[in-house]
N, CA, C and O atoms as a Tinker XYZ file with bonds, in Angstrom:
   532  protein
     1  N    109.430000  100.230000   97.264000    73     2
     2  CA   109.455000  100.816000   95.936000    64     1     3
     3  C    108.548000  100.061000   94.961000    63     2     4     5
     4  O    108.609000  100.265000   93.749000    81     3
     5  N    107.430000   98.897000   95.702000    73     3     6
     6  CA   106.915000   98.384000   94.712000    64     5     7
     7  C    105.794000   99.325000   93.830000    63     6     8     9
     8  O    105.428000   99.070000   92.683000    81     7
     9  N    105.327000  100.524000   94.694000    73     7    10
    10  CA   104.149000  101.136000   93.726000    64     9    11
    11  C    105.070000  101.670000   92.252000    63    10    12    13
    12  O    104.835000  101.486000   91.058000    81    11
    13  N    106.044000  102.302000   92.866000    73    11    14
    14  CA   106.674000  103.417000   91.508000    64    13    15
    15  C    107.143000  101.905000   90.681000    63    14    16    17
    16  O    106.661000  101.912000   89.548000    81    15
    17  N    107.654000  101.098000   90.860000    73    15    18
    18  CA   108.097000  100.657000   89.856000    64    17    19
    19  C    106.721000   99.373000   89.293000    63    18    20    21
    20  O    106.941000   98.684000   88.297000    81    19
    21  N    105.667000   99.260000   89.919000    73    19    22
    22  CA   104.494000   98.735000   89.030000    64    21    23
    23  C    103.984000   99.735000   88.381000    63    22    24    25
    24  O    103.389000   99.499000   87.329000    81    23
    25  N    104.083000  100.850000   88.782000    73    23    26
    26  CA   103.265000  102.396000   87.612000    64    25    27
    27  C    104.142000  102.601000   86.532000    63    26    28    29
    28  O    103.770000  102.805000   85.376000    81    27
    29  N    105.598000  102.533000   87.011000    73    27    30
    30  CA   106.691000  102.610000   85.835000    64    29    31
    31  C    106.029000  101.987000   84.722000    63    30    32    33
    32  O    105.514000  102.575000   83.771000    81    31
    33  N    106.090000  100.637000   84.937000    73    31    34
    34  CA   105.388000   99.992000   84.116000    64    33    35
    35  C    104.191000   99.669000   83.290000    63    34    36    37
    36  O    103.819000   99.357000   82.159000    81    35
    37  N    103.889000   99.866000   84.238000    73    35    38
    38  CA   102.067000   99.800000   83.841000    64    37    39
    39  C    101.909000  101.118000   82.608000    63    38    40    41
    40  O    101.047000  100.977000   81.742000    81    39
    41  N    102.916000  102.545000   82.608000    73    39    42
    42  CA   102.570000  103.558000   82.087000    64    41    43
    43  C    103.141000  102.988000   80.867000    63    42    44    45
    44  O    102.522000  102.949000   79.804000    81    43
    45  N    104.647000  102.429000   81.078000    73    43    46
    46  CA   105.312000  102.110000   79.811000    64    45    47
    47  C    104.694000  100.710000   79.256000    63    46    48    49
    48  O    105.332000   99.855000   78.641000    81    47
    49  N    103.446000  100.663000   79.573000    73    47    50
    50  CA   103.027000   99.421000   78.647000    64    49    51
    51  C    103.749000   97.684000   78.514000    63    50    52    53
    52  O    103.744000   96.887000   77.576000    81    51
    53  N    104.383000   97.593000   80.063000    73    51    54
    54  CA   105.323000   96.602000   80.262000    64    53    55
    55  C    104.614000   95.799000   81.167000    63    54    56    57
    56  O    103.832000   96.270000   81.993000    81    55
    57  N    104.928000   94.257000   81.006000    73    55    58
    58  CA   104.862000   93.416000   81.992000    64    57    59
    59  C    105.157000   94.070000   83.248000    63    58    60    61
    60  O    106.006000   94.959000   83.304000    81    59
    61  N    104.294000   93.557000   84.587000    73    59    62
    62  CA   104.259000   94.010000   85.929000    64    61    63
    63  C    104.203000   92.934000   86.630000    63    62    64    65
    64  O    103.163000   92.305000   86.825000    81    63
    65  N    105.751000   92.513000   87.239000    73    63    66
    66  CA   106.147000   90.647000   87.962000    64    65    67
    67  C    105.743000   91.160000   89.155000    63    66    68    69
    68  O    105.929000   92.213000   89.766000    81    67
    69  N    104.983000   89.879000   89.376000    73    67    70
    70  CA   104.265000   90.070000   90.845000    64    69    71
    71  C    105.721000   88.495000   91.332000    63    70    72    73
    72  O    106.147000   87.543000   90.678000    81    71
    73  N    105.953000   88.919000   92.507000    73    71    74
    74  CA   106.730000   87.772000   92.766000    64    73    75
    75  C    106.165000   86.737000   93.462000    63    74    76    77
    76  O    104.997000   86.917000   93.807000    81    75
    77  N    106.599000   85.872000   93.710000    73    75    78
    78  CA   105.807000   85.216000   94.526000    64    77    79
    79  C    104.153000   84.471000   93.856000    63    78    80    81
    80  O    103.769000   84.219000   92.714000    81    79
    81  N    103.418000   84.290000   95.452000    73    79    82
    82  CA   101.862000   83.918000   94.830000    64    81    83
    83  C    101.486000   84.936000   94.813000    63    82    84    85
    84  O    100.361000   84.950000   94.314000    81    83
    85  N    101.950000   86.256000   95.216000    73    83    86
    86  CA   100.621000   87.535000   94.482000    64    85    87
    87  C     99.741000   87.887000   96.134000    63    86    88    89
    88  O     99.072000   88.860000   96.483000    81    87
    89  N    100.108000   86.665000   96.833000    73    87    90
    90  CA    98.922000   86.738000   98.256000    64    89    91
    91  C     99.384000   87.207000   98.903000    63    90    92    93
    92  O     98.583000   87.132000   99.835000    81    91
    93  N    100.622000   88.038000   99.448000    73    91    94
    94  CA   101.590000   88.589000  100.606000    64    93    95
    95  C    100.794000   89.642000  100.770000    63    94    96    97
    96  O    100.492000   90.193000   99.712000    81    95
    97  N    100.320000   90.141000  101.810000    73    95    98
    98  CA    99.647000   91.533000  102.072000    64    97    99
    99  C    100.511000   92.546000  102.429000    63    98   100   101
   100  O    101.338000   92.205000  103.275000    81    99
   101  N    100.570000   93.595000  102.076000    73    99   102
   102  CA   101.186000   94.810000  102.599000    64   101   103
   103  C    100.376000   96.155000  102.836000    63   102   104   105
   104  O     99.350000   96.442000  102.219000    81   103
   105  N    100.890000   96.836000  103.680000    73   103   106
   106  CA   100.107000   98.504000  103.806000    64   105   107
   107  C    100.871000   99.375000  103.199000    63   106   108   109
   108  O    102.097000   99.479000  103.142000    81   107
   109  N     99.620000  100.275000  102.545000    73   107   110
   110  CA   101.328000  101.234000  102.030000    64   109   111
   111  C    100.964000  102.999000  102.361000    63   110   112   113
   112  O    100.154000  103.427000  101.539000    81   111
   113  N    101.310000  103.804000  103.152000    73   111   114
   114  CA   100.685000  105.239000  103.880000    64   113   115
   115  C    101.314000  105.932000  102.656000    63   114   116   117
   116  O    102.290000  105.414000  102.114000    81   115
   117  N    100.753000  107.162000  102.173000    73   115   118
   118  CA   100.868000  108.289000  102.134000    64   117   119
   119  C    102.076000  109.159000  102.657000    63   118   120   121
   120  O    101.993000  109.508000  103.834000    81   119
   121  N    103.213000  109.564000  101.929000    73   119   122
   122  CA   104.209000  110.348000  102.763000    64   121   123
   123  C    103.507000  111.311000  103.626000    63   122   124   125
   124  O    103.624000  111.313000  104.851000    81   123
   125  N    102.865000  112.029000  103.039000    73   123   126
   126  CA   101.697000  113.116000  103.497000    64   125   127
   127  C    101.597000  112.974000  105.134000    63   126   128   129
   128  O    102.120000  113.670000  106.005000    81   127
   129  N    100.584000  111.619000  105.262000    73   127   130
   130  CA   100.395000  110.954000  106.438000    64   129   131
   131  C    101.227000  110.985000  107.041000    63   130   132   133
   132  O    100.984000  111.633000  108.059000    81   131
   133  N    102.523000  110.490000  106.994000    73   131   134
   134  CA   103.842000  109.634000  107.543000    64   133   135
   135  C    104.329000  111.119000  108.133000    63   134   136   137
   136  O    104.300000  111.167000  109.362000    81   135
   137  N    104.673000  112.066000  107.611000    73   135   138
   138  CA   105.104000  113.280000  108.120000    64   137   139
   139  C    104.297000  113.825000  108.789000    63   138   140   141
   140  O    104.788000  114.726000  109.468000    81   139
   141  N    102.950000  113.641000  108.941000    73   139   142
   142  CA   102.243000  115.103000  109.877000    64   141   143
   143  C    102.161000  113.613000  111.136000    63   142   144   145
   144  O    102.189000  114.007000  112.302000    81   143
   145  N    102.101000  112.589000  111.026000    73   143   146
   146  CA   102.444000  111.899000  112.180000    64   145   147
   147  C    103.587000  111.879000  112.691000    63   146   148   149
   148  O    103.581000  111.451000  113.845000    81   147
   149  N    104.841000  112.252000  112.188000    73   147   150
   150  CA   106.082000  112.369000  113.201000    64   149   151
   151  C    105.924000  114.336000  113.115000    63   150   152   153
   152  O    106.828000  114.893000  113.737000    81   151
   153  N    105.543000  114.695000  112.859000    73   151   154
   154  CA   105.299000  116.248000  113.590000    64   153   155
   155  C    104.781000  115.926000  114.579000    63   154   156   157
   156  O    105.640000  115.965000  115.459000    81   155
   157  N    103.274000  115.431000  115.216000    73   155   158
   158  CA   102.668000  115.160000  115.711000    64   157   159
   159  C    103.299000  114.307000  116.695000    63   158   160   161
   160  O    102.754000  114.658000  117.742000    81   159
   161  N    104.015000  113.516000  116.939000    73   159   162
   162  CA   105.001000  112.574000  117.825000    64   161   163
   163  C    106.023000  113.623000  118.305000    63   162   164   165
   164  O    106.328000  113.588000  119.497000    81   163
   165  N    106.615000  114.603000  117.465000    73   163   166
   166  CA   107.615000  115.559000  117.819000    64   165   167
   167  C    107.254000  116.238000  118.510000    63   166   168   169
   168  O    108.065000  116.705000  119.310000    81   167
   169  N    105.809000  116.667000  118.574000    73   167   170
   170  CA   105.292000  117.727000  119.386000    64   169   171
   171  C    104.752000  117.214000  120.931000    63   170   172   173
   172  O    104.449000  117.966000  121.857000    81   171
   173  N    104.721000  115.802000  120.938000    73   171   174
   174  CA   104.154000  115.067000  122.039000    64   173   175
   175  C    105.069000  114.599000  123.330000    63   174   176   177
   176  O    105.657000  113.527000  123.186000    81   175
   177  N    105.238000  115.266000  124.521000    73   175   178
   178  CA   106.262000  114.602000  125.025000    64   177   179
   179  C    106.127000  113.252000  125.790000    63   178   180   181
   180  O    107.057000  112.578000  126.234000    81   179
   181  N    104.324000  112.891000  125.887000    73   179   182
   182  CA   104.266000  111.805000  126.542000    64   181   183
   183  C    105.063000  110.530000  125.249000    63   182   184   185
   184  O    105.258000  109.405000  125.710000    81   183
   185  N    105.307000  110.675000  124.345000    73   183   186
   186  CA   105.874000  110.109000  123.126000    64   185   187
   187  C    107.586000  109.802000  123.458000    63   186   188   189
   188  O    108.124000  108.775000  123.044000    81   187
   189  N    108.260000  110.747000  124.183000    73   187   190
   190  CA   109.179000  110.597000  123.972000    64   189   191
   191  C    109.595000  109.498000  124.636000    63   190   192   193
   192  O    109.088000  109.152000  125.703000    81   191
   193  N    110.767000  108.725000  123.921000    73   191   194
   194  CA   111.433000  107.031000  124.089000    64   193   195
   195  C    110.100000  106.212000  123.878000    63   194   196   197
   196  O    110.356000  105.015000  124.008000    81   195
   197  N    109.143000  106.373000  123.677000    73   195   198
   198  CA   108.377000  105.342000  122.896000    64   197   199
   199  C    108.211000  104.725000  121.084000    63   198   200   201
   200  O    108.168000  105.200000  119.949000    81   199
   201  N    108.186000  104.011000  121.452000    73   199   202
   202  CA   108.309000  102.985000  119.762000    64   201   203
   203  C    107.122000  103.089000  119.538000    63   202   204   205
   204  O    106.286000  102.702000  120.354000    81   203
   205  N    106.785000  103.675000  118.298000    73   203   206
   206  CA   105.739000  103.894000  117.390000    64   205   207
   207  C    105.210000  103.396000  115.849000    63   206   208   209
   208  O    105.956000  103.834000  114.973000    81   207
   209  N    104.162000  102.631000  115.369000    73   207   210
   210  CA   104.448000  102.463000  114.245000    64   209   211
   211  C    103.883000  103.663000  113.370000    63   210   212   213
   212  O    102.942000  104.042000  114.067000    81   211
   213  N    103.901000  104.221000  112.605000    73   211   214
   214  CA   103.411000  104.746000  111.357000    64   213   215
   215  C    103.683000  104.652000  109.925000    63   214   216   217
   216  O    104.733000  104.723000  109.287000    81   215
   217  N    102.329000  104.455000  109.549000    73   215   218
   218  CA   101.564000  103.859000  107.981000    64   217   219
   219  C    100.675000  103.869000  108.325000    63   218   220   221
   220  O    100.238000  104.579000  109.231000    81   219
   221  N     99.862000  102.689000  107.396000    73   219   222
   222  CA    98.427000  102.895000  107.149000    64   221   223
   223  C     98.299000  101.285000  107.219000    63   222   224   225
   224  O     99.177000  100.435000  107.073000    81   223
   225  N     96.591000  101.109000  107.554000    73   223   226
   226  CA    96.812000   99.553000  108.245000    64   225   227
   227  C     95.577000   98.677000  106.917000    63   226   228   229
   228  O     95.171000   97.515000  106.879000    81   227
   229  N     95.352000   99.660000  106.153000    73   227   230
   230  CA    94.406000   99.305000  104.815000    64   229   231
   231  C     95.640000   98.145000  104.199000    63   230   232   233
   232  O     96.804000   98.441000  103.928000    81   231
   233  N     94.852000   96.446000  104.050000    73   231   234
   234  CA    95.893000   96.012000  103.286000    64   233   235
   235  C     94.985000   95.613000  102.122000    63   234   236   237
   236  O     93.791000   95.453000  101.871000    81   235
   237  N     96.155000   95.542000  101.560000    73   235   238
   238  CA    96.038000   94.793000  100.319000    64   237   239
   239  C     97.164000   93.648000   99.481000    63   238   240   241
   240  O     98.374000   93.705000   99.701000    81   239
   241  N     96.794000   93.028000   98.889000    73   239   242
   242  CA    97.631000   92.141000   98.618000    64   241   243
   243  C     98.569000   92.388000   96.810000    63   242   244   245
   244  O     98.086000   92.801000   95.755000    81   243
   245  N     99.588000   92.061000   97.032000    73   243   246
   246  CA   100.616000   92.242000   96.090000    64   245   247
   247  C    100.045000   92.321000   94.426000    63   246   248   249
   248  O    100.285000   93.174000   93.572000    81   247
   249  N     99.236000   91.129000   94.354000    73   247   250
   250  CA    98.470000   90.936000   92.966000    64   249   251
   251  C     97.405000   92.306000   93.027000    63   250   252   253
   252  O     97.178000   93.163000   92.172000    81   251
   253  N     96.896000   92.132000   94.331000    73   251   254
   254  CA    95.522000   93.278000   93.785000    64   253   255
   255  C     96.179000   94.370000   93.648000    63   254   256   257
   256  O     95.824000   95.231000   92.843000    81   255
   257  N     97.234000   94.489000   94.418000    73   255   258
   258  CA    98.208000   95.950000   94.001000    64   257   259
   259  C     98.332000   96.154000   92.504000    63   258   260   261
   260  O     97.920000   97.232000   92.074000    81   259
   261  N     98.675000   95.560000   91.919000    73   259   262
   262  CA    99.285000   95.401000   90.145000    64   261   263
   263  C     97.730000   95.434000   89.877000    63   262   264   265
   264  O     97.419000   96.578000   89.543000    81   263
   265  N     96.564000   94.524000   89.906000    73   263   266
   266  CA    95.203000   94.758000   89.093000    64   265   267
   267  C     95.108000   96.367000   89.434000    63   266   268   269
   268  O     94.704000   97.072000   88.510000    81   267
   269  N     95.466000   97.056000   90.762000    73   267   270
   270  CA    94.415000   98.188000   90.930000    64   269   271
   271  C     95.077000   99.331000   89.691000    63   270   272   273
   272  O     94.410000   99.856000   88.799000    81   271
   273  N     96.546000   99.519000   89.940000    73   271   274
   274  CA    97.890000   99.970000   89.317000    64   273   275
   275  C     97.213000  100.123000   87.905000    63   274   276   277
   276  O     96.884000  101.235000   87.490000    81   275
   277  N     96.979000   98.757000   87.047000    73   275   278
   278  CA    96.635000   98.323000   85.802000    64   277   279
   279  C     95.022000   99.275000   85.492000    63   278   280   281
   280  O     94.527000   99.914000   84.563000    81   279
   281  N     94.742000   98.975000   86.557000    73   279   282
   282  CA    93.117000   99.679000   85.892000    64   281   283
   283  C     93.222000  101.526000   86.316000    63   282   284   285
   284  O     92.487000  102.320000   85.731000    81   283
   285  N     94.132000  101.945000   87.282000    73   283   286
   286  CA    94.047000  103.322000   87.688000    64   285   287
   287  C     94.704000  103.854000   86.390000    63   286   288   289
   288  O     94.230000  104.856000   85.855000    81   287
   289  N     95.916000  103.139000   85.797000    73   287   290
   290  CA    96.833000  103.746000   84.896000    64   289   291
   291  C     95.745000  103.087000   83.302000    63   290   292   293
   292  O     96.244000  103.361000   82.211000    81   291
   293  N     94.945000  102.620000   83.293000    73   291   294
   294  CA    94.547000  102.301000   81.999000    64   293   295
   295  C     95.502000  101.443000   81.255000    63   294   296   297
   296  O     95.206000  101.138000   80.100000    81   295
   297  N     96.514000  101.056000   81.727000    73   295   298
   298  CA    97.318000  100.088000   80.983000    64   297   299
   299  C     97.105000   99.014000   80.327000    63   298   300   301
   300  O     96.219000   98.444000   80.965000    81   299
   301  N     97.452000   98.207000   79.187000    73   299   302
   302  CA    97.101000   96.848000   79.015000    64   301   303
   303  C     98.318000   95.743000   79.526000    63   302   304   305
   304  O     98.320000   94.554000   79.206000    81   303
   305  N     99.406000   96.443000   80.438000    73   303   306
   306  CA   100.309000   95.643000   80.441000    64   305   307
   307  C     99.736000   94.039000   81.284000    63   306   308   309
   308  O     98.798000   94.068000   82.081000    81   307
   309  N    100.212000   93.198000   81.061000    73   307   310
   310  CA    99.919000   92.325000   81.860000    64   309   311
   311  C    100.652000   92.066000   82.941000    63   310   312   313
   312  O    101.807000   92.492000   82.916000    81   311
   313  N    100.075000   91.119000   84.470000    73   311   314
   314  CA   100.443000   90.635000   85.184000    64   313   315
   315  C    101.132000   89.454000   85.179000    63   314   316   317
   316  O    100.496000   88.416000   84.995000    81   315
   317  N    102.385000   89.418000   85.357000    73   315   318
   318  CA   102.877000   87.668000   85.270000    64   317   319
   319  C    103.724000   87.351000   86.791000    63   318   320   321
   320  O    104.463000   88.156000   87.357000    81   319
   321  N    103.463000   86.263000   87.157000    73   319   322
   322  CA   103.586000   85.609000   88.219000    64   321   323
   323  C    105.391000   84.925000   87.895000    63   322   324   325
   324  O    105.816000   84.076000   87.111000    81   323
   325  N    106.037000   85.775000   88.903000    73   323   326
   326  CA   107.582000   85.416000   89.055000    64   325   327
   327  C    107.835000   84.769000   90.050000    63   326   328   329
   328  O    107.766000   85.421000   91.093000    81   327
   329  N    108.252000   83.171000   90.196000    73   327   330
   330  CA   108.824000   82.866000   91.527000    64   329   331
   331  C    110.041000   83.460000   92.295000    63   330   332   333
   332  O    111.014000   83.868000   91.660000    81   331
   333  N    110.004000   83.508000   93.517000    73   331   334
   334  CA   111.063000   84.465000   94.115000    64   333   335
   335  C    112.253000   83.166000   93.727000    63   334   336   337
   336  O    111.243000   82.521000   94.006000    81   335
   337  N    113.116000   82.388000   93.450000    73   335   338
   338  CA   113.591000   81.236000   92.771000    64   337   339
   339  C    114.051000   82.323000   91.859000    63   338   340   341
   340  O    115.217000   82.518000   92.202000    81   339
   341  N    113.796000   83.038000   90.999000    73   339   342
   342  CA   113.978000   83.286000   89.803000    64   341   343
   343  C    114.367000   84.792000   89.918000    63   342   344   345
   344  O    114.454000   85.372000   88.835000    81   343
   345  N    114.647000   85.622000   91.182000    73   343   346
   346  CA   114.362000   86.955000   91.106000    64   345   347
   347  C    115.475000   87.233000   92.384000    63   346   348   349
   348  O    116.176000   88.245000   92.352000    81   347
   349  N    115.572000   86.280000   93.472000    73   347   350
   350  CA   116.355000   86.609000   94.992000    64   349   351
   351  C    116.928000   85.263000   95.262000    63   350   352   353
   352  O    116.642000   84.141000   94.843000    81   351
   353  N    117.565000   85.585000   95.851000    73   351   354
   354  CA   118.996000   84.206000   96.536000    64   353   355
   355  C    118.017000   82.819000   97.084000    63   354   356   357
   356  O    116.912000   82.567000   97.564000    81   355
   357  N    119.466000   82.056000   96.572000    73   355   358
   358  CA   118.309000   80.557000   97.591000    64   357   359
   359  C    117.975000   80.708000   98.939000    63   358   360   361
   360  O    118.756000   80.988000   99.849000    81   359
   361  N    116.737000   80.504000   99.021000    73   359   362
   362  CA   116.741000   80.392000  100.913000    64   361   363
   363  C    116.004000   81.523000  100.757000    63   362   364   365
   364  O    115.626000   81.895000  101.868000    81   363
   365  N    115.620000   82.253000   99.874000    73   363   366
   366  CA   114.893000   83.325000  100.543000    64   365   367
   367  C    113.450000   83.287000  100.987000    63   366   368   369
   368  O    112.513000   82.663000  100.487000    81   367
   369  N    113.475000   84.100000  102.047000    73   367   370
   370  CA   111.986000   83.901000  102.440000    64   369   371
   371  C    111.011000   85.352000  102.657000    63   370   372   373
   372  O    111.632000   86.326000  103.081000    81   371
   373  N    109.949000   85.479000  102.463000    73   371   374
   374  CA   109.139000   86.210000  102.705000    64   373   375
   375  C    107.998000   86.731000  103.698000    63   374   376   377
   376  O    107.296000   85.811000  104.118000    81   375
   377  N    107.792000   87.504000  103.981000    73   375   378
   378  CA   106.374000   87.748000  104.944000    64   377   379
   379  C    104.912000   87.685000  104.176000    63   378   380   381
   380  O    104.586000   88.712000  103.579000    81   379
   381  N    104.033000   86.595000  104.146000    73   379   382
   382  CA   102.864000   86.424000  104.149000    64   381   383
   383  C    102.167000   88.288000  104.465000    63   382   384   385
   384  O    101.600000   88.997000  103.634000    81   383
   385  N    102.456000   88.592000  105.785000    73   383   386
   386  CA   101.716000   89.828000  105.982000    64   385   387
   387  C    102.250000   90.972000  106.630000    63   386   388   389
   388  O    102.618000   90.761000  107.786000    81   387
   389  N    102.422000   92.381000  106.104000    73   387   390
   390  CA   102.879000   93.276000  107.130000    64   389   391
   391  C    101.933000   94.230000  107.389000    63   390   392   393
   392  O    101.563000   95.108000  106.610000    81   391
   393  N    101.567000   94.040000  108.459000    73   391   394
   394  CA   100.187000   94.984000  108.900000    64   393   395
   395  C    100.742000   96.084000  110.513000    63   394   396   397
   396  O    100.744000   95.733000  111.693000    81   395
   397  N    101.148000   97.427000  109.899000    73   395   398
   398  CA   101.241000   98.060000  111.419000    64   397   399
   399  C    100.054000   98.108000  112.016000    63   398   400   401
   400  O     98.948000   98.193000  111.483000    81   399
   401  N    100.474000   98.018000  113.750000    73   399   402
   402  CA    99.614000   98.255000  114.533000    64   401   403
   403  C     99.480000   99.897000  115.165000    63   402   404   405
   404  O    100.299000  100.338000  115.971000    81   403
   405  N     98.439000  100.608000  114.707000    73   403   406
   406  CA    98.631000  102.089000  114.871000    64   405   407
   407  C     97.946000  102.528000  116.318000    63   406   408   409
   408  O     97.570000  103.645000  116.674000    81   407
   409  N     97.924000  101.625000  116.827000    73   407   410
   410  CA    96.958000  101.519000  118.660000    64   409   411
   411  C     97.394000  102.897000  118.968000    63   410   412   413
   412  O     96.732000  103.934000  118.939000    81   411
   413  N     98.903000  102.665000  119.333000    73   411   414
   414  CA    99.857000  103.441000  120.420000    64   413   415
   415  C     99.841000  105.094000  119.578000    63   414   416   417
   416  O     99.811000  106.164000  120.186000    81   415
   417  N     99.872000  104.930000  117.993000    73   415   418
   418  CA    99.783000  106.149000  117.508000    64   417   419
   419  C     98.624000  107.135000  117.485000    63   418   420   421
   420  O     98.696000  108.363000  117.442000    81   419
   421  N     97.460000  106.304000  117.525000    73   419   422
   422  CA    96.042000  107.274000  117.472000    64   421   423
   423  C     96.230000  107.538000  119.470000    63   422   424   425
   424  O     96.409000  108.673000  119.909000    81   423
   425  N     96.173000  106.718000  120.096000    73   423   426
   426  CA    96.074000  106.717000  121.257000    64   425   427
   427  C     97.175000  108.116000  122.004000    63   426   428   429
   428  O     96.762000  108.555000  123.078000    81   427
   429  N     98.336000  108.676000  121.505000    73   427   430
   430  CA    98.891000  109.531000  121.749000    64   429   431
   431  C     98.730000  110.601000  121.127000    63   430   432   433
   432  O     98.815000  111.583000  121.865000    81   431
   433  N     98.458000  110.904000  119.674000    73   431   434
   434  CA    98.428000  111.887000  119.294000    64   433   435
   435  C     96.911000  111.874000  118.693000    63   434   436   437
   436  O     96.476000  112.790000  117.994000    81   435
   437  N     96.232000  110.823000  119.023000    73   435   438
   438  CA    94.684000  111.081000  118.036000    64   437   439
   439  C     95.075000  110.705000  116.456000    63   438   440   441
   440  O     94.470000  111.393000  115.634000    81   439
   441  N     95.810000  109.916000  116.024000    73   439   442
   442  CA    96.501000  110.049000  114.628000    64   441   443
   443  C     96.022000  108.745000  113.906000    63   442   444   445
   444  O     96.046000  107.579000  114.299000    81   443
   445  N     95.484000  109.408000  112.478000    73   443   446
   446  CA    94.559000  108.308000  111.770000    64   445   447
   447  C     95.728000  108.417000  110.138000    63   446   448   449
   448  O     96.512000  109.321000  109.850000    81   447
   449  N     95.471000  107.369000  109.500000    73   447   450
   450  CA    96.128000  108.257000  108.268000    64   449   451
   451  C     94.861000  108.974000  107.225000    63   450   452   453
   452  O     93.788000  108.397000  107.399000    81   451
   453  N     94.815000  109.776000  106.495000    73   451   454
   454  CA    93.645000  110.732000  105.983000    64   453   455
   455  C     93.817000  109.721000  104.481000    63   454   456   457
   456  O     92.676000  109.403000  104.148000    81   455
   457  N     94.697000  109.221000  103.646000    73   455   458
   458  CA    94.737000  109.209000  102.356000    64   457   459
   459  C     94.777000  107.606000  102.518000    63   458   460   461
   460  O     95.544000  107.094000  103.334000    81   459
   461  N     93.666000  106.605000  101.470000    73   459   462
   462  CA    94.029000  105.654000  100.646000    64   461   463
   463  C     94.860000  105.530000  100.197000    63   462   464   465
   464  O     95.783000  106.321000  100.004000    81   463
   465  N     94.651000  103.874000   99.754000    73   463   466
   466  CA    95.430000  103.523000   99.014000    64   465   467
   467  C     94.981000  103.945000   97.721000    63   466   468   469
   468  O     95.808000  104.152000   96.833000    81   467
   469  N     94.055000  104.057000   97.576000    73   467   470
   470  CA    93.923000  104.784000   95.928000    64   469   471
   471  C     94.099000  105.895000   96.306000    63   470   472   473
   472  O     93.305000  105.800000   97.242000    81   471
   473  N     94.420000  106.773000   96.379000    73   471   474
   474  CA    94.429000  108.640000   96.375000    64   473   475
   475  C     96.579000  108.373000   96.463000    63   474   476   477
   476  O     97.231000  109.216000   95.846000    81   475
   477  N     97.214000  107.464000   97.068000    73   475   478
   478  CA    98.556000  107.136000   96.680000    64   477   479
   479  C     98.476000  106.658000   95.749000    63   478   480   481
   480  O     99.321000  107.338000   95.167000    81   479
   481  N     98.030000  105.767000   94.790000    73   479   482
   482  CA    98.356000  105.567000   93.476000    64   481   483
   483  C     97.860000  106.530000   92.926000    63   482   484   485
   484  O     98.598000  106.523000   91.941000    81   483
   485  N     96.910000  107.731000   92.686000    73   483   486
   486  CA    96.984000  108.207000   92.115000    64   485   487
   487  C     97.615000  109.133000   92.269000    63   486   488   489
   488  O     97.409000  109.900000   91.329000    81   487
   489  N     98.519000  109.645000   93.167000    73   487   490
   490  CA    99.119000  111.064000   93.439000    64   489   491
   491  C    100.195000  110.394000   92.543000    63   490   492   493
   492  O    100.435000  110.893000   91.444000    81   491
   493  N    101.035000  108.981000   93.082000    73   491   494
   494  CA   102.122000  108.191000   91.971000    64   493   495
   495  C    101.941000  108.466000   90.400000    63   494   496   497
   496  O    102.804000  108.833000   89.603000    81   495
   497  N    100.757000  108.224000   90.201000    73   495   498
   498  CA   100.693000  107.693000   88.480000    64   497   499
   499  C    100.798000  109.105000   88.329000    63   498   500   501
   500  O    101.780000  109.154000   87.589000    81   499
   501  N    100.396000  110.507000   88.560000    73   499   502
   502  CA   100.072000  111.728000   88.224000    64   501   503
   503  C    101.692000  112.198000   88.015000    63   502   504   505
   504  O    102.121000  112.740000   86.996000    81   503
   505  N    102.449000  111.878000   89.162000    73   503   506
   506  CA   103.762000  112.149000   89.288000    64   505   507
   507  C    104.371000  111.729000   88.333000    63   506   508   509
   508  O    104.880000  112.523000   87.542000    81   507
   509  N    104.458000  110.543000   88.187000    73   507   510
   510  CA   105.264000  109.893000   87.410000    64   509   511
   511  C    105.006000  109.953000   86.137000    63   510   512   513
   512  O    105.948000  109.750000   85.372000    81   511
   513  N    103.731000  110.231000   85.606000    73   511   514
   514  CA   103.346000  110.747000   83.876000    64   513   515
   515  C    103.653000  112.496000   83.861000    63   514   516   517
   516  O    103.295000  113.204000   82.919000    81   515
   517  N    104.405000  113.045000   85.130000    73   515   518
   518  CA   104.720000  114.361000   85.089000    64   517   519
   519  C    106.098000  114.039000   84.606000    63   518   520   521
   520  O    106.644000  115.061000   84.190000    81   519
   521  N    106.865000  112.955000   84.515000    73   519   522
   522  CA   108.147000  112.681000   84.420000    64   521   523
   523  C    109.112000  113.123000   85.580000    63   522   524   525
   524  O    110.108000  113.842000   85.517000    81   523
   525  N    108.507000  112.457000   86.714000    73   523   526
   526  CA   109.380000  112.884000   88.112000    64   525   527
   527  C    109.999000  110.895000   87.762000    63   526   528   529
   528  O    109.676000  109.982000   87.001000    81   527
   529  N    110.884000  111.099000   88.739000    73   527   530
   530  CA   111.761000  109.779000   88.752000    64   529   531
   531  C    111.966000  109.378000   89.941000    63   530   532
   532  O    112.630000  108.362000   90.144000    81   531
């Protein structure tokens, strides 16, 4: 839920806490994508009882998420750097990187994802200045 709730912000002109150092990479797919790839798995029977990942393997990192957010939405909110200390339980720990591996998915069904990460923030920011929630 980190895009909707950095656009939340970013629209309402609010601080956008990056937790952490900002450096954790993540991928983030397109529902779009995510569904015509489990059609596509549904329709496949060499698929069936196999473990599959689907998303998108474009990363980017947590901070550049919030700069891109900030400049797609025109916002002036700023970025401020929250230690996880200050936000989640002691002891907590994080993943540096989550990157699916989509080998097994193109390799069975031919399956790429079609949409950026910018064409998802902007379908988000469009939504969400429509007043969807």
């Amino acid at each position: 839920m980190v895009i909707p709730r950095f656009i939340d912000h970013a629209l309402r002109g609010e601080p956008i806490e990056v937790h952490g150092s900002g450096r954790q990479r993540r991928c983030f797919a397109h529902v779009d994508d995510a569904v015509r790839a489990v059609l596509l798995l549904v329709a496949c029977p060499s698929a069936a009882g196999q473990v599959v990942n689907v998303g998108n393997d474009e990363e980017v990192t947590i901070r550049e998420l919030a700069e891109r957010i900030v400049t797609r939405t025109g916002s002036a909110s700023p970025i401020v750097q929250v230690p996880y200390e200050s936000v989640f339980p002691s002891g907590f720990e994080d993943m540096e990187r989550r990157r699916p591996d989509l080998a097994r998915l193109e390799r069975l069904v031919g399956w790429r994802p079609r949409r950026s990460l910018d064409e998802i923030l902007d379908d988000v920011i469009r939504h969400r200045r429509n007043g969807a929630a």
